[in-house]
N, CA and C of each residue as an Amber inpcrd file, in Angstrom:
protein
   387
  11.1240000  -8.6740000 -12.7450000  11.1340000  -8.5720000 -11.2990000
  11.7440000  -9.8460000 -10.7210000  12.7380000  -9.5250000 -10.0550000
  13.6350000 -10.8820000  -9.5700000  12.7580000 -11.6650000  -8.3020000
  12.4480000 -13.2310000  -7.8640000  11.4950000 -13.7800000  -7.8670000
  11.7420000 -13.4900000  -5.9560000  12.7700000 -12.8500000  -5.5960000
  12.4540000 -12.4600000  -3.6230000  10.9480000 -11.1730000  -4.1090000
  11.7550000 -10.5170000  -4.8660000  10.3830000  -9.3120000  -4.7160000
   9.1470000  -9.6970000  -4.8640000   8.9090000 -10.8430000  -6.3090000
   7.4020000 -11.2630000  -6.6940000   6.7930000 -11.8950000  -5.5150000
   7.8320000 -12.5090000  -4.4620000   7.3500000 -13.1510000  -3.0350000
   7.1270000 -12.5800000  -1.8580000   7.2780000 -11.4320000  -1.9790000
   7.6240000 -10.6400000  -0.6560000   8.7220000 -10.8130000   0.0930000
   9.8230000 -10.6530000  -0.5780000  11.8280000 -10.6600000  -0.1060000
  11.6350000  -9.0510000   0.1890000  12.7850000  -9.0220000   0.6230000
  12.6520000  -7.7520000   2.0190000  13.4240000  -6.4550000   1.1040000
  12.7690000  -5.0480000   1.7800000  12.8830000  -3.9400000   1.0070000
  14.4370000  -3.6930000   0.4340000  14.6900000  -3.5830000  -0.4300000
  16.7470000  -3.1830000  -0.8970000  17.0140000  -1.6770000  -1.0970000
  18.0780000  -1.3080000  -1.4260000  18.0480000   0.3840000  -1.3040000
  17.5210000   0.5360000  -2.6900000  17.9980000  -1.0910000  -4.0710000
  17.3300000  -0.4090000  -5.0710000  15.6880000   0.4910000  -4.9590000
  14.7450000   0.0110000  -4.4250000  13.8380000   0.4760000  -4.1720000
  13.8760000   1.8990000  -3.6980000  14.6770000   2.2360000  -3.3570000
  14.2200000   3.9300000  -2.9550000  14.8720000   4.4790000  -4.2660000
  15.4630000   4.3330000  -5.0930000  16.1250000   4.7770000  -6.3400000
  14.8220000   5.5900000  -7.0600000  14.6670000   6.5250000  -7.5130000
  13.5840000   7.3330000  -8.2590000  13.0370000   6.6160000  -9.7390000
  12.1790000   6.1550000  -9.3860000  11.1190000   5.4660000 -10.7470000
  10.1560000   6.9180000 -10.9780000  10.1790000   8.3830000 -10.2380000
   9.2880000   8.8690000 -10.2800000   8.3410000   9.0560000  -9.3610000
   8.5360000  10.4750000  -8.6690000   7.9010000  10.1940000  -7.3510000
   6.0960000  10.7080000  -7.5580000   5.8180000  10.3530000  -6.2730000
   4.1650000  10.2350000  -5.8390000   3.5790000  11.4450000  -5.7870000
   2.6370000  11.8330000  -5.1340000   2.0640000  12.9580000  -4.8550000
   3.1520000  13.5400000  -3.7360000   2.9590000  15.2910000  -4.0340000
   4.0070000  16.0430000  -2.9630000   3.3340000  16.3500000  -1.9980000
   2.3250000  15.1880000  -1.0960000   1.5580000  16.2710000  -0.0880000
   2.0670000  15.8200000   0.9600000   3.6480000  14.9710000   1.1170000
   4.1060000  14.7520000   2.0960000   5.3360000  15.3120000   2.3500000
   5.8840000  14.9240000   4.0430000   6.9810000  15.8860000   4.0140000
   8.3920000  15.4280000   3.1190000   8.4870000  14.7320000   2.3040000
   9.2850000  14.0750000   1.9730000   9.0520000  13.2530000   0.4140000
   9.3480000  13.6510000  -0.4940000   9.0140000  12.8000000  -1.6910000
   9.3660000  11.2940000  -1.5020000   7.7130000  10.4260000  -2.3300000
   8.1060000   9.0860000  -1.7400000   8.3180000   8.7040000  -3.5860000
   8.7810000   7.3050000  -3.4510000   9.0110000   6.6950000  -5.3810000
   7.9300000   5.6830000  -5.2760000   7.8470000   6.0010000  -6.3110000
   6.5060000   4.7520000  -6.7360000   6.8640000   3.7120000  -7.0200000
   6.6570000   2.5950000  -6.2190000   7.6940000   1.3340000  -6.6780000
   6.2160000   0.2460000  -6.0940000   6.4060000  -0.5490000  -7.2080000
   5.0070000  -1.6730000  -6.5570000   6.0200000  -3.1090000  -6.8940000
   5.9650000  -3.1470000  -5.6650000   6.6730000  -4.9290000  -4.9920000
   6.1710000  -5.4570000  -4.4230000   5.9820000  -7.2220000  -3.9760000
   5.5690000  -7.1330000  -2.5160000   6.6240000  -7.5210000  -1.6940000
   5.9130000  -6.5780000   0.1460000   6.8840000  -7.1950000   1.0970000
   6.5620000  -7.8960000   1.8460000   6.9850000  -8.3630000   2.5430000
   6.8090000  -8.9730000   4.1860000   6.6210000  -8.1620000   5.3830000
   5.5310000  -8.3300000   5.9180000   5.4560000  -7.2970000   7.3530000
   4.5440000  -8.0510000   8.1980000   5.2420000  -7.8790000   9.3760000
   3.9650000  -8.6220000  10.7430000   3.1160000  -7.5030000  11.7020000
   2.4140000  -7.0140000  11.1080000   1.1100000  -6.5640000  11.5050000
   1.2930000  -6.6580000  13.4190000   1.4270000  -5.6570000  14.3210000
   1.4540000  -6.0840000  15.5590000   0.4920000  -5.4110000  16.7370000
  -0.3240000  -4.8710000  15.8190000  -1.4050000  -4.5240000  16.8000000
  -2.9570000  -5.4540000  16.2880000  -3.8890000  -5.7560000  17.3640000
  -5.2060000  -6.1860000  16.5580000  -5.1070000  -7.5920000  16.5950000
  -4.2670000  -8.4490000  16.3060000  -4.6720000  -9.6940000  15.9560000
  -4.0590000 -10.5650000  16.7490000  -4.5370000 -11.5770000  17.3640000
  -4.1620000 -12.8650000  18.4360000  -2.8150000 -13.1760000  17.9390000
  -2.7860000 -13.4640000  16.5040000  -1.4750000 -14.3140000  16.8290000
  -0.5170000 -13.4150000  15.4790000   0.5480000 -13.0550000  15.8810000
   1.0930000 -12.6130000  15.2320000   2.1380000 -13.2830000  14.0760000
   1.4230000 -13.1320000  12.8280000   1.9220000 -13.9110000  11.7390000
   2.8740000 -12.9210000  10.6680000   3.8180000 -13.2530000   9.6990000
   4.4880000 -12.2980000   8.9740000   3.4340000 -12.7900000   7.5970000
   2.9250000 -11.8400000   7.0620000   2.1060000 -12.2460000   5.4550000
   3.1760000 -10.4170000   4.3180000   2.4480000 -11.0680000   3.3620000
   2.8580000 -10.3430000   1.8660000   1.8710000  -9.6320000   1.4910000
   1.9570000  -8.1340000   1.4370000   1.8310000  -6.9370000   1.0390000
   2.1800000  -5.9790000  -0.4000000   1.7080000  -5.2500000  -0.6030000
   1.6010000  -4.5590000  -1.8220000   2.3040000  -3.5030000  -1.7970000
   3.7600000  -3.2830000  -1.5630000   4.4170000  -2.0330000  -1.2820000
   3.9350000  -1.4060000  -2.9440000   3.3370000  -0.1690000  -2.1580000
   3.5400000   1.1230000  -3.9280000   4.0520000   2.1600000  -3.6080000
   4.7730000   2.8800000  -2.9210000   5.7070000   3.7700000  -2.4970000
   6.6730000   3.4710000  -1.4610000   7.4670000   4.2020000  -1.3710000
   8.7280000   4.3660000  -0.1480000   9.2410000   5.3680000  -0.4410000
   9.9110000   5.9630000   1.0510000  10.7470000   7.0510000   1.1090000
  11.9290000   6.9340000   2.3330000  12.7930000   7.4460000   2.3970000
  13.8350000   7.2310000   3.5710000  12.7730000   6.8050000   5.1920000
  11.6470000   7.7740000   4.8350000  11.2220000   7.5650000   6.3360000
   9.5010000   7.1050000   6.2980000   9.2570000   6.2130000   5.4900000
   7.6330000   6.4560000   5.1020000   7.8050000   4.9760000   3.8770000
   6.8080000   4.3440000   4.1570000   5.8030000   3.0130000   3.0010000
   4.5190000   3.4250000   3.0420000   4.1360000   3.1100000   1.6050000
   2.8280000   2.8200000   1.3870000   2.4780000   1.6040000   0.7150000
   1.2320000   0.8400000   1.2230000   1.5030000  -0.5890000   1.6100000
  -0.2210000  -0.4140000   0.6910000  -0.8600000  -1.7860000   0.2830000
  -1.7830000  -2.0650000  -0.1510000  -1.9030000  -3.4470000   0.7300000
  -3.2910000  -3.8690000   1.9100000  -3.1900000  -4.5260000   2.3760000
  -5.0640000  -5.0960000   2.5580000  -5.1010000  -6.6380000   3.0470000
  -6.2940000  -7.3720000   2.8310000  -7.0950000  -6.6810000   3.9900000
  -6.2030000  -6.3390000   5.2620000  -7.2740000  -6.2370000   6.2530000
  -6.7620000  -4.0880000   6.8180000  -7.5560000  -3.8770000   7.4110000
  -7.6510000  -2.2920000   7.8060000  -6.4560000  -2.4360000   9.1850000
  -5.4760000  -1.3880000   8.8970000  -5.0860000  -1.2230000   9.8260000
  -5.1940000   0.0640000  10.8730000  -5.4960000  -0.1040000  11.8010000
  -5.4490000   1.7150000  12.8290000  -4.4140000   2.3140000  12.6780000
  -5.0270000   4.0730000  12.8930000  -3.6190000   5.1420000  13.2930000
  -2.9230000   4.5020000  14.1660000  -1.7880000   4.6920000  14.2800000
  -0.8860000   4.4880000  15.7290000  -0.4560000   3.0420000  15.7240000
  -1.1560000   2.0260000  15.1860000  -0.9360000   0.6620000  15.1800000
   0.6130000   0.4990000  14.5090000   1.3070000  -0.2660000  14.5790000
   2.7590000  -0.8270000  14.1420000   2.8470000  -2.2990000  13.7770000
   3.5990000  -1.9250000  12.4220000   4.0750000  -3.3770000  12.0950000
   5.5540000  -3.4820000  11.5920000   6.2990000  -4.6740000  12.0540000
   7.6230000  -4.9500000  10.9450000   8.0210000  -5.0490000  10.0300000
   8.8180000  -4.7250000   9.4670000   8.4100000  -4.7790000   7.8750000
  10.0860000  -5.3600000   7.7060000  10.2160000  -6.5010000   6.6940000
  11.9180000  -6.7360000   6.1050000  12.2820000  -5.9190000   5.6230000
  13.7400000  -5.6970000   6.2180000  14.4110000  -4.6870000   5.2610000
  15.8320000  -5.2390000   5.3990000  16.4320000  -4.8310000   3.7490000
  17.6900000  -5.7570000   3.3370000  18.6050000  -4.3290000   3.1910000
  19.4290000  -4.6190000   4.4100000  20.4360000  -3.3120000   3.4950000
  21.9610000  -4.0530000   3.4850000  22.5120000  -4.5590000   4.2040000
  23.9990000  -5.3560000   4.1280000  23.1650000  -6.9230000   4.6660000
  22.2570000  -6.6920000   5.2980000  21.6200000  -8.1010000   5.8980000
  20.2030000  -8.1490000   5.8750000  19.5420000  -8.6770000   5.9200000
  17.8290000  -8.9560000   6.3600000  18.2400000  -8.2160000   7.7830000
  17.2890000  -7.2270000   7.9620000  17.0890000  -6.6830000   9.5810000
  15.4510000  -6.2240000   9.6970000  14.8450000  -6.1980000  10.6810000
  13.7540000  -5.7260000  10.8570000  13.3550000  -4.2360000  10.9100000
  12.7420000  -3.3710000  10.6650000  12.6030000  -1.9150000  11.1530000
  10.8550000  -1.9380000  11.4520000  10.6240000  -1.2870000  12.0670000
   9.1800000  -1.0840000  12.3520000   8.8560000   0.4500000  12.0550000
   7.1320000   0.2860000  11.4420000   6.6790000   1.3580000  10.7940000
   5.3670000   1.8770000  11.8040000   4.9220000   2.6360000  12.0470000
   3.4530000   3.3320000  12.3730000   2.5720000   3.7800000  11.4170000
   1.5680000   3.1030000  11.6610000   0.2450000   3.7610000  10.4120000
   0.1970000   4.8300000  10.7830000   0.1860000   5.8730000   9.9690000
  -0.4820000   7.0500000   9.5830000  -1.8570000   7.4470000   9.3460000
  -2.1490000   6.8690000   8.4440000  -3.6010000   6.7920000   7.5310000
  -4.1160000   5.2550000   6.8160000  -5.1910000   5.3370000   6.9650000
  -5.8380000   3.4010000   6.4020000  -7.1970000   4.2790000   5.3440000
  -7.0380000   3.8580000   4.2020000  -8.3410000   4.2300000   3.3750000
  -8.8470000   2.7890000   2.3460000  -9.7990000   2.8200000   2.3970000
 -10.2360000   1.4160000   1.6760000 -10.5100000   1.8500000   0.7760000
  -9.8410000   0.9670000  -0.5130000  -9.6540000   1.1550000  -2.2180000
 -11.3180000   0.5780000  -2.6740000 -11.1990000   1.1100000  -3.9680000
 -12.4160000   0.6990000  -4.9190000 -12.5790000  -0.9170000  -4.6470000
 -11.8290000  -1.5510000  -4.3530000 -10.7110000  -2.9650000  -4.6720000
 -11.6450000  -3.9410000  -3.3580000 -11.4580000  -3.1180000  -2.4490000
 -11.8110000  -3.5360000  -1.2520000 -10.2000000  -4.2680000  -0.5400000
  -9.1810000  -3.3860000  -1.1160000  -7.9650000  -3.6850000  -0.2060000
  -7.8210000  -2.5900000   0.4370000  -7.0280000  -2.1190000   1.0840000
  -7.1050000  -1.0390000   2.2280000  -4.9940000  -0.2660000   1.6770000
  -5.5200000   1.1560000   1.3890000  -4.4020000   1.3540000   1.4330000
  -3.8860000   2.1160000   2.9040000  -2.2840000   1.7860000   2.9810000
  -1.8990000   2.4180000   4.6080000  -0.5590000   2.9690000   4.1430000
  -0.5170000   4.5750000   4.8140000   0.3570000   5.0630000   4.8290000
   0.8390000   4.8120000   5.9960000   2.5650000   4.7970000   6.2700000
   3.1860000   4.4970000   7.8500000   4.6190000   5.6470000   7.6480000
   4.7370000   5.6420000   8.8650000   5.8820000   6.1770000   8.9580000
   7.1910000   5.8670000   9.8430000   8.3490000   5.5550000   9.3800000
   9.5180000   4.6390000  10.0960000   9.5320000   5.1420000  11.4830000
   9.3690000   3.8740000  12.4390000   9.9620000   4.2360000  13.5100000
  11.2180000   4.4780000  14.1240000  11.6590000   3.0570000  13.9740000
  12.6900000   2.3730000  14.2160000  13.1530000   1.0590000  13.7310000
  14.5940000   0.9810000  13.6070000  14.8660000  -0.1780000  13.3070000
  15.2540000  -1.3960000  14.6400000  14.8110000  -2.6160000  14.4040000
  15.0690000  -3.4290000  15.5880000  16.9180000  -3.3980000  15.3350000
  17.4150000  -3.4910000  16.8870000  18.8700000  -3.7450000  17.1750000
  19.2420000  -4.8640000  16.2870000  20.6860000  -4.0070000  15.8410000
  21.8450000  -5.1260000  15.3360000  22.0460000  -6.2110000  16.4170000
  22.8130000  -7.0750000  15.6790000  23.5490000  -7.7790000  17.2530000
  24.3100000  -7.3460000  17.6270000  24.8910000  -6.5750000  16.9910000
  26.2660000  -6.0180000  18.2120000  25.2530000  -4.9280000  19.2930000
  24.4650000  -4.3960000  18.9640000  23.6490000  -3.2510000  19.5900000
  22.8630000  -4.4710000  20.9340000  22.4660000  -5.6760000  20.4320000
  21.5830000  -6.2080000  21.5430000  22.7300000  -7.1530000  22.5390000
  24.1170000  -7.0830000  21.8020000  25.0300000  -7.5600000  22.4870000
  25.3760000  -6.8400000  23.8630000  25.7310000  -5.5400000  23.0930000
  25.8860000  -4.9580000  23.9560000  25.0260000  -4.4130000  24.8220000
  23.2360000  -4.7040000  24.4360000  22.3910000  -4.0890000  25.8140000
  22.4530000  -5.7460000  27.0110000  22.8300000  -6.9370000  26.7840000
  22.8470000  -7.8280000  27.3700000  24.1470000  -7.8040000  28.3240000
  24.9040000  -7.2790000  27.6560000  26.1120000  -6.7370000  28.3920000
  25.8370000  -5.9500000  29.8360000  25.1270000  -4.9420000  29.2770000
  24.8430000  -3.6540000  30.1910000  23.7870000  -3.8630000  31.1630000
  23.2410000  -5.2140000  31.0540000  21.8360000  -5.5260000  31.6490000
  20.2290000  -4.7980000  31.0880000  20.6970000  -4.7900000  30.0030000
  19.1090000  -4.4300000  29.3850000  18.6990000  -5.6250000  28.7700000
  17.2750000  -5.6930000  28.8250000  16.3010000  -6.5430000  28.1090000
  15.9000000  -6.1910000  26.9360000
């Protein structure tokens, strides 16, 4: 495992490549891939910090994350993602279940990705914030 992943370096397309996928009870087969990532947690907590996570699945539109603290339905966090550059995308919890472990697993599902710069260029252009 090359030493961005053992640190939480940001998701690559290798990762969606099929190691063998998960359970089919979603709309979308996810791969079982255990890395960690980087994600900033943005609901719940005063100060918003980026920490390292337990990715064990992904799919085009969906992570499943192994994490220290519980996150809510509906809650959102950022997560790195490397596809020509480091860019941000943000995910929505789905589901939070607490492991034997006492870590909490969370299913999410992609929202959105934060703007390129040419995309926030051009909303500064147009007068958007």
């Amino acid at each position: 495992m090359a030493a961005s992943r053992a640190n939480g370096g940001p998701i690559t397309l290798a990762d969606f490549k099929q190691s063998g996928p998960t359970s089919n009870r979603r709309s979308e087969s996810r791969v079982a891939r255990e890395r960690n990532i980087t994600i900033m947690p943005t609901g719940g907590e005063k100060d918003w910090k980026f920490k390292i996570v337990n990715m064990v699945d992904c799919s085009p539109h969906g992570v499943g994350i192994l994490t220290d603290k519980p996150m809510k339905r509906g809650e959102e966090f950022l997560a790195k993602v490397k596809i020509q550059r480091v860019t941000m995308v943000i995910y929505r919890v789905m589901h939070c279940t607490q492991q034997k472990d006492g870590t909490y697993k969370v299913g999410a599902k992609l929202v959105e990705s934060v703007g390129t710069p040419m995309e926030i260029l051009q909303a500064l252009i147009d007068g958007g914030e």
